[in-house]
C-alpha positions as CSV (number, residue, x, y, z in Angstrom):
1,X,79.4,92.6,96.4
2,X,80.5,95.1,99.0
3,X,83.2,95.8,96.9
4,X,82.1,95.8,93.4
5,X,79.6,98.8,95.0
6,X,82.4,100.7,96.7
7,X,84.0,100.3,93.1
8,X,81.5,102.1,91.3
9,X,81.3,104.9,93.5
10,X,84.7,105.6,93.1
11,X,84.2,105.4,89.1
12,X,81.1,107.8,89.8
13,X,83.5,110.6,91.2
14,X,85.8,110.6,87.9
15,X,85.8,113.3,85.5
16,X,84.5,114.0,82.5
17,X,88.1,114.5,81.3
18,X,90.7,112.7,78.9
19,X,93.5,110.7,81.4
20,X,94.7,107.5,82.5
21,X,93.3,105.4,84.9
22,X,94.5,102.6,87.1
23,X,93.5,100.0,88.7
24,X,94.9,98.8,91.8
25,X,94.8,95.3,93.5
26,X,94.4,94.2,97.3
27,X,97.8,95.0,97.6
28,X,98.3,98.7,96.3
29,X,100.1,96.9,93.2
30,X,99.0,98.3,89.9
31,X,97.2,95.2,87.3
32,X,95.5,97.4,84.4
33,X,96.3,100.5,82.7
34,X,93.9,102.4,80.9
35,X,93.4,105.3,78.3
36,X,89.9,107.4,78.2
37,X,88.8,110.3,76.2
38,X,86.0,110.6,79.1
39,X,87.5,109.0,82.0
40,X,84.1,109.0,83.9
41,X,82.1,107.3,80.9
42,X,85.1,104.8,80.1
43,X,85.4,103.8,84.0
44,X,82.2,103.5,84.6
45,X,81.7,101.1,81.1
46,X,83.1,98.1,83.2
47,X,80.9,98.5,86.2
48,X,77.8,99.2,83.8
49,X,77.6,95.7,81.0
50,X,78.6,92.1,80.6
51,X,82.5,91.7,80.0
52,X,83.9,88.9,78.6
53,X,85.6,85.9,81.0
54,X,89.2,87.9,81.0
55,X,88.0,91.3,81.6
56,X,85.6,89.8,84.9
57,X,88.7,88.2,86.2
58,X,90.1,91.6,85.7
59,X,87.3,93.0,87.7
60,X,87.4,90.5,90.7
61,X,90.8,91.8,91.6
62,X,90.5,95.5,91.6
63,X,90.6,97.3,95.2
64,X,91.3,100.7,93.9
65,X,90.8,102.8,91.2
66,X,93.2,106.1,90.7
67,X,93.9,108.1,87.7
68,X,95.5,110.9,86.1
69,X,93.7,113.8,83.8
70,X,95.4,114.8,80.7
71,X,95.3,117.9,78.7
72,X,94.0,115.9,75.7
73,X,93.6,112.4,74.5
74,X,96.7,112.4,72.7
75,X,98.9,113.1,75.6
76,X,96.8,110.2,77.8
77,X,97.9,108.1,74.7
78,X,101.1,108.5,75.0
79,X,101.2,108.5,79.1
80,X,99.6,105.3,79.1
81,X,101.9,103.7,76.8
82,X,104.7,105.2,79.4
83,X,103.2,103.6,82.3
84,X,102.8,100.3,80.9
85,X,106.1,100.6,79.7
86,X,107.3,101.0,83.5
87,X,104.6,98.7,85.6
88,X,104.3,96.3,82.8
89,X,100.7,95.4,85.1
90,X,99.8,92.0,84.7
91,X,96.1,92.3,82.6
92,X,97.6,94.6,80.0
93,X,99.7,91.8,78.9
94,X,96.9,89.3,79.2
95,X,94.5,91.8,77.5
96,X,96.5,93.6,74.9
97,X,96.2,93.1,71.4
98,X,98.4,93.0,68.5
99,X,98.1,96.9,68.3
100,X,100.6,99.0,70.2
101,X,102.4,102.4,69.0
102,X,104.4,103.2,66.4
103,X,107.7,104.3,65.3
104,X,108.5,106.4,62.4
105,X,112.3,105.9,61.9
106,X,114.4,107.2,59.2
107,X,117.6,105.0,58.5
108,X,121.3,106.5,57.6
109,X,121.6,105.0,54.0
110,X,122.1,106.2,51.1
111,X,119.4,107.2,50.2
112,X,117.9,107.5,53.0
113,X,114.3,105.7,53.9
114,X,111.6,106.2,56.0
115,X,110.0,103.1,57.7
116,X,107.1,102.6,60.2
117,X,108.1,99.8,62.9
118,X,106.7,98.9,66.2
119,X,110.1,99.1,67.5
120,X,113.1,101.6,67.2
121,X,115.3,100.4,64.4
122,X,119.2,100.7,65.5
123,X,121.4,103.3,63.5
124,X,118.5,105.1,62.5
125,X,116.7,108.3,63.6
126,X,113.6,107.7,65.3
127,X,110.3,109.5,66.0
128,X,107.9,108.7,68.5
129,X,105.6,106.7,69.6
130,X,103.1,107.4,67.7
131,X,99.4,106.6,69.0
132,X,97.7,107.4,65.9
133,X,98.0,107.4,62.0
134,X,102.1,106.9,61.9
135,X,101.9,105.4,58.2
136,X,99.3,108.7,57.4
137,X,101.7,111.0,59.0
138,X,104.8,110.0,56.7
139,X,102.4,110.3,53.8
140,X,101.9,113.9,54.8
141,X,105.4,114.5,55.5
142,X,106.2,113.2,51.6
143,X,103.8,115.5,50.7
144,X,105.1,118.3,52.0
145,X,108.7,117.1,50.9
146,X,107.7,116.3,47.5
147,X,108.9,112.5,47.4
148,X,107.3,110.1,46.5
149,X,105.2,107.4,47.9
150,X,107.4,104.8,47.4
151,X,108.7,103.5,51.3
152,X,112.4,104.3,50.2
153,X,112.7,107.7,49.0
154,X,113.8,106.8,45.9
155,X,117.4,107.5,44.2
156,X,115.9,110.0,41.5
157,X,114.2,112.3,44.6
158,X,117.5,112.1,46.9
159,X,119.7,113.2,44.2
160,X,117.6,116.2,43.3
161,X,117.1,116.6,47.2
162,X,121.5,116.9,47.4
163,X,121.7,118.6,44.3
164,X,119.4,121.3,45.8
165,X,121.3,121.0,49.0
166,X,124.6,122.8,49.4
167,X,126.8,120.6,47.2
168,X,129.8,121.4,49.0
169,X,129.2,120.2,51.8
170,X,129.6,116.7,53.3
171,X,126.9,114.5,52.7
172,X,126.4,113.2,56.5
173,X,125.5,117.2,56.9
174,X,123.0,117.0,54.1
175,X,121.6,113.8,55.4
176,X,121.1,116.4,58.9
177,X,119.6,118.7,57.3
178,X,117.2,117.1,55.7
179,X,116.8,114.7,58.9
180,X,115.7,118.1,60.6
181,X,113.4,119.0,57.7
182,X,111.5,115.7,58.1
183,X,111.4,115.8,61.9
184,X,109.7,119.3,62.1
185,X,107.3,118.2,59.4
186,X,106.6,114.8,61.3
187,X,106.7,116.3,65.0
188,X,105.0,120.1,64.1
189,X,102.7,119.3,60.7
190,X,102.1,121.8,58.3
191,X,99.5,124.4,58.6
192,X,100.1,126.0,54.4
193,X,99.1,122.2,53.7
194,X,95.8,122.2,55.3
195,X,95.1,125.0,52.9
196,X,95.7,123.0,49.9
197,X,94.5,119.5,51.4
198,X,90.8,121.8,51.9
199,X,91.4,123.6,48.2
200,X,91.7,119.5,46.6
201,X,88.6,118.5,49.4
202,X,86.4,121.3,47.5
203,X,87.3,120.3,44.5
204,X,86.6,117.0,44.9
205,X,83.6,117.4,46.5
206,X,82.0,119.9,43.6
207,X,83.1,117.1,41.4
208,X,80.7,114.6,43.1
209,X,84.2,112.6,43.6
210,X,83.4,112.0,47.5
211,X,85.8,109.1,48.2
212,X,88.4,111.4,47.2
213,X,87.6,114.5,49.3
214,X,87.0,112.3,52.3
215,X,91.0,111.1,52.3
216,X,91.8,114.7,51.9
217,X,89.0,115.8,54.8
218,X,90.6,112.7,57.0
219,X,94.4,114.3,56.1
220,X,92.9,118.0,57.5
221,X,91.8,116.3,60.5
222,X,95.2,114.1,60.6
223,X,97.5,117.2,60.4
224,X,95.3,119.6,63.2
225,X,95.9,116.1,65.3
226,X,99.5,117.2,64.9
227,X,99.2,120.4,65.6
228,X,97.8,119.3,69.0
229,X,100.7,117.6,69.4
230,X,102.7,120.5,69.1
231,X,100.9,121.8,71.6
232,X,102.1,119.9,74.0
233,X,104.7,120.4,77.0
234,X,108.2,120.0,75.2
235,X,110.0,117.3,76.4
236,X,112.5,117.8,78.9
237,X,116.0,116.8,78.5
238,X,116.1,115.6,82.1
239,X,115.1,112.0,82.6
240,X,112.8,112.6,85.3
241,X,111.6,115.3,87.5
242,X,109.2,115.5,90.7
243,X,106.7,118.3,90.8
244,X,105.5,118.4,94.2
245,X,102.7,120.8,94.8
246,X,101.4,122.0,98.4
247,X,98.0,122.9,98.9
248,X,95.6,124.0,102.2
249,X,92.6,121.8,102.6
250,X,90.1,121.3,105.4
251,X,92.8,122.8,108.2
252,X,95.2,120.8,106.4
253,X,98.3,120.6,104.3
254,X,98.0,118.9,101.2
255,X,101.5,117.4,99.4
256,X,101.0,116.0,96.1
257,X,104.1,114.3,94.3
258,X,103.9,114.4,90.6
259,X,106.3,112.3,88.0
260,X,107.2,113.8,84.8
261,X,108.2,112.1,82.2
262,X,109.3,113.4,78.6
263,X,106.7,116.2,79.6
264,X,103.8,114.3,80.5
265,X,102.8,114.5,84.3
266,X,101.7,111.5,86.0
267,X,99.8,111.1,89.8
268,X,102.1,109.7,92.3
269,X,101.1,110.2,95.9
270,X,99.4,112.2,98.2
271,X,100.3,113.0,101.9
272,X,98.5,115.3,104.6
273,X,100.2,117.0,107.9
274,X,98.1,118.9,110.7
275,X,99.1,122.9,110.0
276,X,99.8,122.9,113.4
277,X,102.7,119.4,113.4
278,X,105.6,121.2,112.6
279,X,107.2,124.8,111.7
280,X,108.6,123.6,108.5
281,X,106.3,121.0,106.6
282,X,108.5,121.4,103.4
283,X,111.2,120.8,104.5
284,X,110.5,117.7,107.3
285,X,108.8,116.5,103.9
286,X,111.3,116.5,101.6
287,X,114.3,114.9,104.5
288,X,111.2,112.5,105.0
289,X,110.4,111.2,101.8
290,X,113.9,111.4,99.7
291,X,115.5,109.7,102.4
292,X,112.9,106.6,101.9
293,X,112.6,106.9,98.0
294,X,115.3,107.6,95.5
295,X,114.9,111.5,94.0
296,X,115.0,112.3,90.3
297,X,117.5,115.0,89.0
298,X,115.4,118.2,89.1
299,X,112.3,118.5,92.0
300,X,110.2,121.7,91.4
301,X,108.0,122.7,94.2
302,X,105.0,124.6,94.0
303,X,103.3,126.0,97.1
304,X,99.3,127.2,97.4
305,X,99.3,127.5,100.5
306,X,100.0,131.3,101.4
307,X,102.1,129.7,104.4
308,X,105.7,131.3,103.7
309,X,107.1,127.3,103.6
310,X,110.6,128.4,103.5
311,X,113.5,126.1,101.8
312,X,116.8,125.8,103.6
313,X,119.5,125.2,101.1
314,X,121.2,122.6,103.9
315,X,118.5,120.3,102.5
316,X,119.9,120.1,98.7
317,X,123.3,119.3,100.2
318,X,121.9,116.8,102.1
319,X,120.4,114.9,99.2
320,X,123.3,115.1,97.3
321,X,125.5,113.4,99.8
322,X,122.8,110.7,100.7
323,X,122.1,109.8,97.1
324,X,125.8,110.6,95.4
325,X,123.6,112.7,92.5
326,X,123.2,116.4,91.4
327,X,120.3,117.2,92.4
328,X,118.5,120.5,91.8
329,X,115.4,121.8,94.0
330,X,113.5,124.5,92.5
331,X,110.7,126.8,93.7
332,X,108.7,127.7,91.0
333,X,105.3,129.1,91.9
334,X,104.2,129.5,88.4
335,X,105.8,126.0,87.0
336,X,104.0,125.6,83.6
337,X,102.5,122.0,84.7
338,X,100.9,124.0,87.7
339,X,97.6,124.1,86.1
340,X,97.3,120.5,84.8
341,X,98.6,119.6,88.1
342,X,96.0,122.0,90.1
343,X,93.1,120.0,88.0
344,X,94.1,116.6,88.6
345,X,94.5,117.8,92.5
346,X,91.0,119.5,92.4
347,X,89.6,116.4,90.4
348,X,90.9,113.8,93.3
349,X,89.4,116.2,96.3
350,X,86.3,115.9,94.4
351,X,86.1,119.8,94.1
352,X,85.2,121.4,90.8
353,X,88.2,122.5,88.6
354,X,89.4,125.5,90.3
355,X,86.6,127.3,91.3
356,X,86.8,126.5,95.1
357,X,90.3,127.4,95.2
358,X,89.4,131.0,93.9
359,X,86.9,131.0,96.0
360,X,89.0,130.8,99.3
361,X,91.1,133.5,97.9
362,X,88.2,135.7,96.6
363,X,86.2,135.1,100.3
364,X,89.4,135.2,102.4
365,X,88.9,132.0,104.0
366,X,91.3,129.8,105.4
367,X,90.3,126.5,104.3
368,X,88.8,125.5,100.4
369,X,85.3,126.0,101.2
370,X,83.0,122.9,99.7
371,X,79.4,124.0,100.8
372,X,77.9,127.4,100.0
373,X,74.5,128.8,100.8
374,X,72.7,131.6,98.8
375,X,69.8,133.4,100.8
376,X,67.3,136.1,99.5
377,X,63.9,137.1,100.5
378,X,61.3,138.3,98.1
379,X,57.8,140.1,99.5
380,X,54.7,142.1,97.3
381,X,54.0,144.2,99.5
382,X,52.6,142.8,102.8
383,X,50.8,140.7,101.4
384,X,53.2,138.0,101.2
385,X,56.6,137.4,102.1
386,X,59.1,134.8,101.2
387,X,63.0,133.7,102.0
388,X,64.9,131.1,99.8
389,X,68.0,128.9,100.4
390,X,70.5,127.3,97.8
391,X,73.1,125.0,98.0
392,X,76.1,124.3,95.9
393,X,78.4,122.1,96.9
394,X,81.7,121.8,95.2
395,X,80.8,124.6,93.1
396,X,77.6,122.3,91.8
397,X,73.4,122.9,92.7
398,X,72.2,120.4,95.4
399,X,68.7,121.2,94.2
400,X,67.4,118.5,96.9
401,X,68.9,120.8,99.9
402,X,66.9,124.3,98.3
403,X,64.3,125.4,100.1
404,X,61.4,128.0,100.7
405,X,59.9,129.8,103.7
406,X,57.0,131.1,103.8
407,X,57.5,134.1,106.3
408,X,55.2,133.8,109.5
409,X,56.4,135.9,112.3
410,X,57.1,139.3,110.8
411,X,54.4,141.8,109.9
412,X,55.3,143.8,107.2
413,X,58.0,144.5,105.1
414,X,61.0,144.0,106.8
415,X,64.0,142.4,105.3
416,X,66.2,141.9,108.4
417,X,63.8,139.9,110.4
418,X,62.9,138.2,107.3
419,X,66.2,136.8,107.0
420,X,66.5,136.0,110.8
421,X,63.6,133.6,110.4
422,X,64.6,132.3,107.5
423,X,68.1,131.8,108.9
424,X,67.1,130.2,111.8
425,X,64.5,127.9,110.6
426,X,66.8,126.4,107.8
427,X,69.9,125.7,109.8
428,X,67.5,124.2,112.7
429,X,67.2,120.9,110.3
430,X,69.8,121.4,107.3
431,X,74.0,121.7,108.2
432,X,75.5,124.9,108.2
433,X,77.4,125.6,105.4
434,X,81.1,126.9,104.7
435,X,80.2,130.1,103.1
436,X,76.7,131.9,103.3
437,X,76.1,134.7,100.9
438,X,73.1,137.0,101.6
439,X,71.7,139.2,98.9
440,X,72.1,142.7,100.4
441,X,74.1,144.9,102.5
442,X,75.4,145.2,105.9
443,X,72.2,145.4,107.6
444,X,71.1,141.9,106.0
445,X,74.3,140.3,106.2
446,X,74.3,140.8,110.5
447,X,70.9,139.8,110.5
448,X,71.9,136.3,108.9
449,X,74.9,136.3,112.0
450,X,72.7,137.0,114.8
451,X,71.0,133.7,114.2
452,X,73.5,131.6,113.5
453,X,74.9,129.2,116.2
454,X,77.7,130.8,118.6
455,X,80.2,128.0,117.9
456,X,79.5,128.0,114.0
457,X,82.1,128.0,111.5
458,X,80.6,129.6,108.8
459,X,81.8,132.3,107.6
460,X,79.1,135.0,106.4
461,X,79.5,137.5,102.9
462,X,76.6,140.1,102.2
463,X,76.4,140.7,98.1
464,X,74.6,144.4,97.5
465,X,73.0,144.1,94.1
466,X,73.0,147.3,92.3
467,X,77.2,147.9,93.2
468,X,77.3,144.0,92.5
469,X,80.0,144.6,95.6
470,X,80.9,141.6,98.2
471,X,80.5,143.2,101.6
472,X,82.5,141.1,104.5
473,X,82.3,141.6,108.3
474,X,84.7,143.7,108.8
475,X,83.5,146.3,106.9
476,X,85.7,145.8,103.6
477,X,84.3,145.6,100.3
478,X,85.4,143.9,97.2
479,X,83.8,145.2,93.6
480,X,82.8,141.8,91.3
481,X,83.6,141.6,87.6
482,X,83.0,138.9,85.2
483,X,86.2,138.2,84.3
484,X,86.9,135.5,87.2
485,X,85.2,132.2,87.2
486,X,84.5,132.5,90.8
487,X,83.3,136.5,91.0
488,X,80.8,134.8,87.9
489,X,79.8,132.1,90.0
490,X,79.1,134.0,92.6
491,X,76.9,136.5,90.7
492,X,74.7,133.5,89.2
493,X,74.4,131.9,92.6
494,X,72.8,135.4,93.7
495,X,70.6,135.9,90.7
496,X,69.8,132.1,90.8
497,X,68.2,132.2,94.6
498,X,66.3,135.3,93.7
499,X,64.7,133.9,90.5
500,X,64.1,130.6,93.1
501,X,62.7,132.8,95.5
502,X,60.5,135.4,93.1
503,X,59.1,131.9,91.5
504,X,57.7,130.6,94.8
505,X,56.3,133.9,95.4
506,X,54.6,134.5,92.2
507,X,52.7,130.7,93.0
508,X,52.0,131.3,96.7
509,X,50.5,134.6,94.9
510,X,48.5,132.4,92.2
511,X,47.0,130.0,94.9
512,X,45.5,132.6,97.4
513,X,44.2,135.4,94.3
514,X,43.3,132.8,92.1
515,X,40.1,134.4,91.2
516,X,38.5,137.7,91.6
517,X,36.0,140.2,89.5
518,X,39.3,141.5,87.9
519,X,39.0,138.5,85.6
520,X,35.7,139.2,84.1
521,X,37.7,142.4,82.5
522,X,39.4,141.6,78.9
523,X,42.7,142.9,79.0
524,X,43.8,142.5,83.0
525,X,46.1,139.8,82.9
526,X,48.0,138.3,86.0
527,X,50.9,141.0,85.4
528,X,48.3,143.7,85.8
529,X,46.7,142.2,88.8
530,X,49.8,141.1,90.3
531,X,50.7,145.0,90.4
532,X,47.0,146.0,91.7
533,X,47.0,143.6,94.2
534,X,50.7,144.6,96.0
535,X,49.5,147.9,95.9
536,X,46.2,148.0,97.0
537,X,46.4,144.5,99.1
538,X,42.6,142.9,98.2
539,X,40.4,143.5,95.3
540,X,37.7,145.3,97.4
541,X,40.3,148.0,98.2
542,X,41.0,148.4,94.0
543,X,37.3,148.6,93.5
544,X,37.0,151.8,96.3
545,X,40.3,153.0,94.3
546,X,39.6,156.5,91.8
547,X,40.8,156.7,88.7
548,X,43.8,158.7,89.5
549,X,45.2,156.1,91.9
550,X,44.7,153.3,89.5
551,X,46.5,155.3,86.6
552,X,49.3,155.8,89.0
553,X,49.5,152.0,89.1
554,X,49.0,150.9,85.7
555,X,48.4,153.7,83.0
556,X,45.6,155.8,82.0
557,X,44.3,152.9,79.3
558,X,44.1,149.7,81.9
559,X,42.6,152.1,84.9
560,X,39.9,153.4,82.1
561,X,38.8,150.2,81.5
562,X,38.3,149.1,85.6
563,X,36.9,152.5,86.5
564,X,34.3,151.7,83.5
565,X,33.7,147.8,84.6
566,X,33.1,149.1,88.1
567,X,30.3,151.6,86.9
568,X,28.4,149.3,84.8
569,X,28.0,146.7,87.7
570,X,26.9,149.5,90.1
């Protein structure tokens, strides 16, 4: 029981994100693979209903759950039919089905035919797999060939396909150009065609002849599929390559070890090292591990770290010689699986996409910062002053750790002691956070430090409004924009606590003015006395008020029709 609760925290923490998952038994040993065009809602489906006899049996013996996020559903497809292919777990042969992926193969006759098979045919040119529509997808392609439907390709269409052809030339260099024809149509779809296919869906349609336009709607839908194939990371003509990717965490170094396979990037492992264990993580990494697992042909290393990890060239040699292989170590900050890699990396420190990452850069912090704190104070007047706290953490509200403070110990407006008694009542009862950000300059932002704890961590940012300028402790500035997720975030987190703030102290305002003579005039609404009342501080002093001050306050009209309330009931 213990465990099946552990198990579906762990499927809480997923994202909402296509990928592979994997489950894991007592002994690290991988039993099910799985594909998910929401790996959080697919996950969490076996934790959340009844399963059948086979699929609790497969529940009883899961330990761990790990995963990999994709850049669509198509590639977490074709990953997971990779992975099974290589683990061959033990439940996906008990629970698999008849279905599995297709090939589309294209033999070396004469003529030449096009077949869909489960398996690759031998002597033949095949595509694949396929993890959707492969018999839909050669339809297309005869489309856009102009054969016929016919699974061979019939005699008549072949001989007006090599009478077009070049009919000098021999025919096994015929049969390759039109094998190359076919594969960029199968592999790369056609976009003219979706033009036609929606030209014949109209048509259809206006011709109440729905049946019809729905097969050419599904063959739209079947060649953008395509195109998002295209999309894709080409494959690599390298067998296999390790993308190893270093990160700082927590006072940490992260290394992450990526597979790649025909493109597709898969989790491996993850390892951690005190910043302070050795000069040269990287390279007492790479001796480390390679000498304990066989490498692949090509390892690109990416390093987030800002640490300088340098890479002594003695270490290729040395893999070389160990392993009798050519081996080829690459540094490639800006590899183009960095991103999907980044996510997946992000995803498994529970941290949202890359926003925290930005963050440290944007803050100058030395560790991904997981907690951060927005504080403003709002006041009308002196009548009533306020200060608010918000948390995010992992770039997400923790609505349950925002609070308000009414202000009890200052008189008057004063925005610097405000903040220090806001300050140090909240962090008297709540944990300090990594970051705190306090709306204003300077001045506010060495208020909020004076009260903090001597030994605290937390590193403190002032955010003036009107420059929409980060102000740090040192006395730099940094101007925000819109255009980086984290200079946005940061912005709404600031607006966010003062509409938080501004909220509580338009109710405190409601619950101690509640009711007054002001009511009894038609046309003074709560706007109106909201601004009477921060000016003038009680409704006797408005009613001793002339004319001229009250038109100062709000208008000639408004004023008019006070001044002439207040004579009537003298």
């Amino acid at each position: 029981m213990i465990k099946l609760e552990t198990l579906k925290k762990q499927a809480l923490k997923l994202p909402h994100q296509p990928g592979v998952y994997l489950y894991k038994n007592q002994n690290g040993e991988i039993i099910y693979i799985g594909k998910a065009k929401n790996l959080h809602k697919r996950v969490n489906s076996y934790f959340n209903k009844d399963q059948d006899l086979k699929t609790s049996l497969l529940i009883s013996n899961i330990w761990e759950i790990d995963y990999t996020v994709t850049k669509t559903e198509i590639d977490a497809l074709t990953l997971e039919d990779q992975l099974i292919g290589k683990h061959r777990p033990h439940y996906n042969i008990l629970l698999k089905d008849d279905s599995s992926y297709r090939y589309i193969c294209i033999t070396r006759t004469n003529p030449p035919k096009i077949t869909v098979t489960r398996k690759p045919v031998k002597n033949s040119y095949c595509l694949g797999p396929f993890p959707f529509a492969a018999h839909e997808i050669v339809k297309i392609a005869r489309d856009i060939l102009g054969l016929n439907q016919a699974q061979s390709i019939g005699k008549l269409s072949w001989e007006i396909y090599l009478n077009v052809a070049k009919p000098a030339s021999p025919l096994e260099n015929i049969y390759q150009t039109f094998i190359n024809q076919l594969i960029k149509t199968i592999k790369h779809g056609d976009q003219t065609l979706i033009k036609a296919y929606h030209e014949r869906m109209q048509f259809h349609a206006q011709n109440l002849e729905f049946e019809q336009a729905l097969q050419y709607r599904n063959k739209i839908a079947l060649l953008q599929k395509m195109a998002q194939r295209n999309n894709q990371i080409a494959p690599s003509k390298e067998t296999s390559q390790h993308l190893i990717v270093l990160i700082m965490h927590q006072n940490r170094i992260l290394i992450f070890v990526f597979n790649i396979q025909n493109g597709l990037l898969s989790f491996s492992k993850k390892f951690s090292f005190d910043i302070q264990a050795t000069n040269n993580i990287l390279e007492s990494f790479l001796k480390q591990y390679y000498t304990n697992h066989a490498p692949p042909n090509h390892i690109i290393i990416c390093d987030q770290t800002n640490t300088s990890q340098a890479l002594d060239p003695s270490i290729n040699s040395y893999l070389n010689a160990t392993w009798q292989i050519k081996l080829k170590i690459e540094l490639a900050p800006k590899y183009k699986l960095l991103p999907l890699a980044l996510q997946n990396i992000y995803s498994k420190l529970n941290l949202k996409d890359n926003l925290t990452s930005e963050l440290k850069s944007l803050l100058k912090l030395e560790t991904l910062p997981e907690t951060i704190d927005f504080v403003d104070i709002s006041n009308l007047s002196d009548l009533i002053v306020v200060g608010g706290v918000i948390r995010f953490i992992n770039g997400l509200p923790i609505k349950s750790l925002w609070r308000h403070y009414n202000i009890k110990t200052v008189v008057g407006q004063n925005d610097y002691a405000s903040i220090s008694e806001t300050i140090s009542r909240r962090y008297c009862t709540i944990s300090l956070p990594d970051v705190l950000i306090v709306d204003g300059g300077l001045g506010q932002l060495n208020a909020a430090l004076k009260f903090l704890p001597k030994n605290s961590k937390t590193v403190v940012v002032g955010l003036a409004k009107k420059e929409e300028t980060l102000i740090f402790t040192n006395g730099t500035t940094h101007k925000l924009s819109l255009q980086q997720p984290a200079e946005r975030f940061i912005i709404k987190g600031r607006d966010t606590v003062h509409n938080f703030v501004i909220s509580h102290t338009r109710t405190v305002f409601k619950k101690y003015y509640k009711a007054s003579w002001l009511d009894q005039i038609p046309g003074i609404g709560p706007n109106t006395k909201l601004k009477l009342l921060t000016h003038f501080r009680s409704p006797e002093d408005i009613k001793g008020a002339t004319l001229l001050e009250l038109s100062q306050i709000i208008g000639k009209a408004k004023a008019k029709q006070i001044n002439d309330f207040n004579k009537s009931r003298s």
